[in-house]
Backbone as CSV, one residue per row, in Angstrom:
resi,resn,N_x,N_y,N_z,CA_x,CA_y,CA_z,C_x,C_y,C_z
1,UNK,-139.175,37.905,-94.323,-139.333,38.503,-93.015,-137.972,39.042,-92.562
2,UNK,-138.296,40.134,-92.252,-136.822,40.585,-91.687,-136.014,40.225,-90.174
3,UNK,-134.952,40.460,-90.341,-134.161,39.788,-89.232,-134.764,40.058,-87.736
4,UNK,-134.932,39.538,-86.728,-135.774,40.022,-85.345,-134.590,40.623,-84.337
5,UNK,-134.812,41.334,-83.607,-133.757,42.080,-82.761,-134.307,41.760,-81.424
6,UNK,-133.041,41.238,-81.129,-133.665,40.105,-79.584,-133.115,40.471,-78.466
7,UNK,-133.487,41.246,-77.301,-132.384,41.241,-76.347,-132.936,40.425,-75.667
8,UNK,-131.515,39.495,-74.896,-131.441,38.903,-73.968,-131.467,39.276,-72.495
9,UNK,-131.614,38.915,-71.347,-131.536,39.175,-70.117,-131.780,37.937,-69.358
10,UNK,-130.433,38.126,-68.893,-130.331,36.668,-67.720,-128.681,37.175,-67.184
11,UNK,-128.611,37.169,-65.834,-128.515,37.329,-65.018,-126.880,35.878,-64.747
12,UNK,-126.962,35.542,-65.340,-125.797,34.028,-66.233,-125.317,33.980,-67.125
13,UNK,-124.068,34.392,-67.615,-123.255,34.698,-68.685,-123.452,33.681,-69.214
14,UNK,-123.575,32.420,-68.813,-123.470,31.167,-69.529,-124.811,30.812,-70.515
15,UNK,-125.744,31.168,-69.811,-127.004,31.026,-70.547,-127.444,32.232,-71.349
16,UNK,-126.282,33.327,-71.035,-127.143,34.872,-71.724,-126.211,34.476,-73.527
17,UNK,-124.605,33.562,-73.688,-123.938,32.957,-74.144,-124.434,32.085,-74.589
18,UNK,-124.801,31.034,-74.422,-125.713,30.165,-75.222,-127.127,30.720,-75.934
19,UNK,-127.676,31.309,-75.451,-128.862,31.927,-76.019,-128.115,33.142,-77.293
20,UNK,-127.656,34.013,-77.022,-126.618,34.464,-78.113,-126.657,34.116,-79.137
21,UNK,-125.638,32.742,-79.269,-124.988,31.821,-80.250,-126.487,31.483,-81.156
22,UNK,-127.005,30.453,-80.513,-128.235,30.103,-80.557,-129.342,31.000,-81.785
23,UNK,-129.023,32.384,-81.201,-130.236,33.700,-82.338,-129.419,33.669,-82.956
24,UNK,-128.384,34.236,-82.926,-126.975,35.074,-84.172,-127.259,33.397,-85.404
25,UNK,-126.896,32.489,-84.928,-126.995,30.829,-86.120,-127.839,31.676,-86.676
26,UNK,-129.319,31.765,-86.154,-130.524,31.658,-87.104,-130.739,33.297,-87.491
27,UNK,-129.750,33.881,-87.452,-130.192,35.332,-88.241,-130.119,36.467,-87.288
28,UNK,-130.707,36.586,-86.118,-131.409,37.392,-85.341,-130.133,38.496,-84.538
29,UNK,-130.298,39.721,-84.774,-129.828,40.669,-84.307,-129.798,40.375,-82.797
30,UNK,-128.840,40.468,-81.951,-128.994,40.324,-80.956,-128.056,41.256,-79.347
31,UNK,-128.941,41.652,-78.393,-127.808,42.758,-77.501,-127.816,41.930,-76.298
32,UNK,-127.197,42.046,-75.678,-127.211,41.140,-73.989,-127.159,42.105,-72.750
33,UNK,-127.768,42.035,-71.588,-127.993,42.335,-70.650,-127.709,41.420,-69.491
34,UNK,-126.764,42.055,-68.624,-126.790,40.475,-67.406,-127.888,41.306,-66.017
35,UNK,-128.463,42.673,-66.130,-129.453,42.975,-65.098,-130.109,43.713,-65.562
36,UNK,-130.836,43.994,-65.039,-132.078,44.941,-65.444,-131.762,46.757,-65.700
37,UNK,-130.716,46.909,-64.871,-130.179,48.462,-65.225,-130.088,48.264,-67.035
38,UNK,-128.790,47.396,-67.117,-128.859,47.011,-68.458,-129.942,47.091,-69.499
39,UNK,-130.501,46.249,-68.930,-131.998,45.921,-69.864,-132.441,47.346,-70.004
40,UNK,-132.473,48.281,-69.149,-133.695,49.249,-68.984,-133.077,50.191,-70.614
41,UNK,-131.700,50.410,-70.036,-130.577,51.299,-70.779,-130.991,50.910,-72.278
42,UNK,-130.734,49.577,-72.684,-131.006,48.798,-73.933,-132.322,49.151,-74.380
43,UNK,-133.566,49.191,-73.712,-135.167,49.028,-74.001,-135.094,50.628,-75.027
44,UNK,-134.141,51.700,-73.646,-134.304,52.909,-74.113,-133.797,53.351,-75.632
45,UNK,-133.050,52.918,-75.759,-132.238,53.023,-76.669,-132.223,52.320,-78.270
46,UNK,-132.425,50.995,-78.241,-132.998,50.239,-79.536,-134.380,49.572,-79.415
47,UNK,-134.720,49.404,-80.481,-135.815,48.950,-80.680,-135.472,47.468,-80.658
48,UNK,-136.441,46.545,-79.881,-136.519,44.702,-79.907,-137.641,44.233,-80.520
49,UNK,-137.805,43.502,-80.884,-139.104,42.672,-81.493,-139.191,41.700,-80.502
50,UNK,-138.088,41.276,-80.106,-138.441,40.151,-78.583,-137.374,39.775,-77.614
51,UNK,-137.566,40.177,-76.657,-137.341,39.917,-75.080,-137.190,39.032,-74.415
52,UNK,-136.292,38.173,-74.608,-136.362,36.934,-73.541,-135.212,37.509,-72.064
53,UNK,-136.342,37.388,-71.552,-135.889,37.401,-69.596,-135.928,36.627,-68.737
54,UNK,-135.288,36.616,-68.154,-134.940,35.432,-66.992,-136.083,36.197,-65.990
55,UNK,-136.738,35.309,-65.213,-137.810,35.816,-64.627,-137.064,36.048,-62.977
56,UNK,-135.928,35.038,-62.526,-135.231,35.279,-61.534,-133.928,36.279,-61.542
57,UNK,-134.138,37.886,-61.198,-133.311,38.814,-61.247,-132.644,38.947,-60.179
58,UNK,-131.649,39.746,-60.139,-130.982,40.154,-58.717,-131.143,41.532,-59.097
59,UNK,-131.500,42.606,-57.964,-131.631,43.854,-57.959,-133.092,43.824,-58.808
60,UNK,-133.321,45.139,-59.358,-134.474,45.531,-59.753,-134.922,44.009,-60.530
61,UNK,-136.175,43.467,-60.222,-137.020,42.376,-60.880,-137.114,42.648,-61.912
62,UNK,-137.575,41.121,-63.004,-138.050,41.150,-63.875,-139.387,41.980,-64.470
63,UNK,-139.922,41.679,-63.459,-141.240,42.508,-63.368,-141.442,43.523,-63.812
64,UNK,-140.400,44.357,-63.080,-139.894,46.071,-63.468,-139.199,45.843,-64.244
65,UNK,-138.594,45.071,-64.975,-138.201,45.056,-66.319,-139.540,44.686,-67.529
66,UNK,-140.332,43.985,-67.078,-141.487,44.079,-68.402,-142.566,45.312,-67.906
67,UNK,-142.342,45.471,-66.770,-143.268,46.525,-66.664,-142.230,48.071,-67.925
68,UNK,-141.520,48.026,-67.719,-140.702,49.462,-68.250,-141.040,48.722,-69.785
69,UNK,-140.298,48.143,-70.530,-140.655,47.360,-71.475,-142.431,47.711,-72.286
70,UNK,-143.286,47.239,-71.260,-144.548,47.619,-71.957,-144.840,48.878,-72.245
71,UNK,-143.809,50.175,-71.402,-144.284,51.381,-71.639,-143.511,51.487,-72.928
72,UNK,-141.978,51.299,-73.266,-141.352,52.308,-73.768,-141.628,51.469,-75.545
73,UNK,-141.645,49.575,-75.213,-141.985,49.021,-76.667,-143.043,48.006,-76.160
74,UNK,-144.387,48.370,-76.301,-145.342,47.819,-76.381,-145.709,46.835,-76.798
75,UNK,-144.815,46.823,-78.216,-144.985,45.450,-79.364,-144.054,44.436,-79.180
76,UNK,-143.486,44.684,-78.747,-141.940,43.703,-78.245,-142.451,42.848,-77.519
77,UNK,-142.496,41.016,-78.070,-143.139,40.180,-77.575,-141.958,39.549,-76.122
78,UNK,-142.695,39.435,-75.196,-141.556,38.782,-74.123,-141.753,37.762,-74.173
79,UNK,-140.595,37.080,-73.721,-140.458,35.391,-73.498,-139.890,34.669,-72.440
80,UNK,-140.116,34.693,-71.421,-139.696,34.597,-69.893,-139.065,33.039,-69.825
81,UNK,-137.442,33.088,-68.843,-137.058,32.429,-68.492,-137.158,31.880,-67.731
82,UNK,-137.642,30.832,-66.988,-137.490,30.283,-65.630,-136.950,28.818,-64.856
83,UNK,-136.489,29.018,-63.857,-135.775,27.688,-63.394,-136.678,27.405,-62.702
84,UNK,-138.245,27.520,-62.636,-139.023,27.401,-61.511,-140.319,27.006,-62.478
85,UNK,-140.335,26.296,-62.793,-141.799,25.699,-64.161,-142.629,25.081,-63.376
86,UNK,-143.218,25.496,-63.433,-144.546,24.682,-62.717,-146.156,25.514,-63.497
87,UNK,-147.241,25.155,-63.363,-148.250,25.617,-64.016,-148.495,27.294,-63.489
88,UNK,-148.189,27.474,-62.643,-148.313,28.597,-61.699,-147.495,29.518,-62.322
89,UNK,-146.036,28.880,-62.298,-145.032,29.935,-63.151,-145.806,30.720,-64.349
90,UNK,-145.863,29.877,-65.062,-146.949,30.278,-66.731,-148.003,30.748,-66.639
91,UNK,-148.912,30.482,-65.339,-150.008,31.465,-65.711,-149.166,32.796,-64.924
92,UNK,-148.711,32.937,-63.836,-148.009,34.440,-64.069,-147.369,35.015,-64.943
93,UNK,-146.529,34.638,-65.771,-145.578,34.521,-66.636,-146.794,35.626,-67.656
94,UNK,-147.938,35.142,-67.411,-148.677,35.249,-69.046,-149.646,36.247,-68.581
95,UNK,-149.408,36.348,-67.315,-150.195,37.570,-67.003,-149.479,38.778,-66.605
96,UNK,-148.071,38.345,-66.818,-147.595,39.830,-66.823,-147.747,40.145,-68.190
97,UNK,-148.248,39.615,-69.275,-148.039,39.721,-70.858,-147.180,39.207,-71.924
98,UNK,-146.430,38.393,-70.873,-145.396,37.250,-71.904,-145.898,36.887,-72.391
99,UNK,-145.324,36.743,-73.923,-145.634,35.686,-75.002,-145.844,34.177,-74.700
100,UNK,-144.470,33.857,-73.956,-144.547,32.328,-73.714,-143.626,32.248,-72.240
101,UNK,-142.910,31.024,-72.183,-141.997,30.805,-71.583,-141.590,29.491,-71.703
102,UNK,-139.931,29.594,-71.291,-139.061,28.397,-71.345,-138.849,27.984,-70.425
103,UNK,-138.684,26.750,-69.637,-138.169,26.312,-68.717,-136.352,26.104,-68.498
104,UNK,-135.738,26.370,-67.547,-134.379,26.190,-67.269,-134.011,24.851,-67.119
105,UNK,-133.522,24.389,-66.695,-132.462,24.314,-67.490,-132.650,24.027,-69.485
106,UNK,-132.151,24.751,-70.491,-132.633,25.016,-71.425,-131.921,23.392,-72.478
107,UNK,-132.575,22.402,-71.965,-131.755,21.031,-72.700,-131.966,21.047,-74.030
108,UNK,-133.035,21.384,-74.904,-133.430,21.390,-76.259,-133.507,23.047,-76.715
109,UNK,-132.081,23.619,-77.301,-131.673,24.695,-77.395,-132.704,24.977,-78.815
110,UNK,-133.571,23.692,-79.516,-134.090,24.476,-81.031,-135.469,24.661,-80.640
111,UNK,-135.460,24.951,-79.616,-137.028,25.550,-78.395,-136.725,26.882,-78.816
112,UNK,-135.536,27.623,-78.441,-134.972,28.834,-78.543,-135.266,29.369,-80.140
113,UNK,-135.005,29.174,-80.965,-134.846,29.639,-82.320,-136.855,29.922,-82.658
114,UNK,-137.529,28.621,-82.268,-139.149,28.110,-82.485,-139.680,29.364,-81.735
115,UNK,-138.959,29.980,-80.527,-140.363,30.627,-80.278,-139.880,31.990,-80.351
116,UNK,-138.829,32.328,-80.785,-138.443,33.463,-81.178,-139.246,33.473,-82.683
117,UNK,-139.086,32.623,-83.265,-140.010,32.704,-84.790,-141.373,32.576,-84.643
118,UNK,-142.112,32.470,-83.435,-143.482,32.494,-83.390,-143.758,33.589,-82.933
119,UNK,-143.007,34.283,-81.918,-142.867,35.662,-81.587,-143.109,36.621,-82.613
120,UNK,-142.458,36.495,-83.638,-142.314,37.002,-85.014,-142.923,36.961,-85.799
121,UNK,-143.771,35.984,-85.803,-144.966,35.509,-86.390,-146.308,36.297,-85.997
122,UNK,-146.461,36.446,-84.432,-147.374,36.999,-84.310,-147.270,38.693,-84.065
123,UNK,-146.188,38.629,-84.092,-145.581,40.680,-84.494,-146.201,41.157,-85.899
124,UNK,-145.606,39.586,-86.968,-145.973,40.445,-88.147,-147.904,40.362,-88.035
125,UNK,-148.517,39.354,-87.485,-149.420,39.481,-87.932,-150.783,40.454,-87.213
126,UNK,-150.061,40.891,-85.676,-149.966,42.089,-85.168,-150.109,43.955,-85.732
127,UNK,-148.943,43.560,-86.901,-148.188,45.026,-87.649,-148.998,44.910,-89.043
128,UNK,-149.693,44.067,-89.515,-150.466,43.890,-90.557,-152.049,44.153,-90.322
């Protein structure tokens, strides 16, 4: 399987930095975004296989970041960040079309690597 191209978006150098480290270990091409201008610029420009976003933005929302996202890469699985988990979070989360989501604070960083590879999993079996 070939390497996955992941942009990040979060809004926290520290966590856009740990998440980073985290893909690059296990292979994964990776660009960073700390807002959504960013993100948009990035969407336009390379192709992702998966999207992890912080669901709490400053300036233009996440929202309008998966909303732009579904137009320009359709297949690009998202994976939403949030410091706000509750059952409610996830069923929105999954009805904007996220793949999954993580809860914040991110204590078990090999969560990160697992659902980027299930992401990937269901791309290839998506593209097949």
């Amino acid at each position: 399987m070939p390497s996955a191209r992941v942009l990040i978006l979060d809004d926290d150098e520290g966590i856009r930095l740990l998440l980073s480290r985290v893909c690059r270990r296990e292979g994964y091409t990776v660009a960073l975004a700390g807002d959504a201008y960013g993100a948009f610029d990035l969407l336009d420009e390379i192709t992702f296989d998966v999207l992890i976003c912080d669901l709490d933005l400053p300036g233009p929302s996440s929202i309008e970041v998966l909303r732009h996202s579904r137009e320009v890469q359709p297949e690009a699985k998202v994976v939403i960040l949030t410091g706000h988990g509750n059952l409610q979070t996830a069923i929105d989360a999954l009805r904007l079309g996220a793949f999954d989501y993580l809860q914040k604070p991110l204590d078990d960083v090999a969560l990160i690597p697992l659902t980027v590879s299930r992401a990937m999993e269901r791309l290839d079996l998506e593209r097949s």
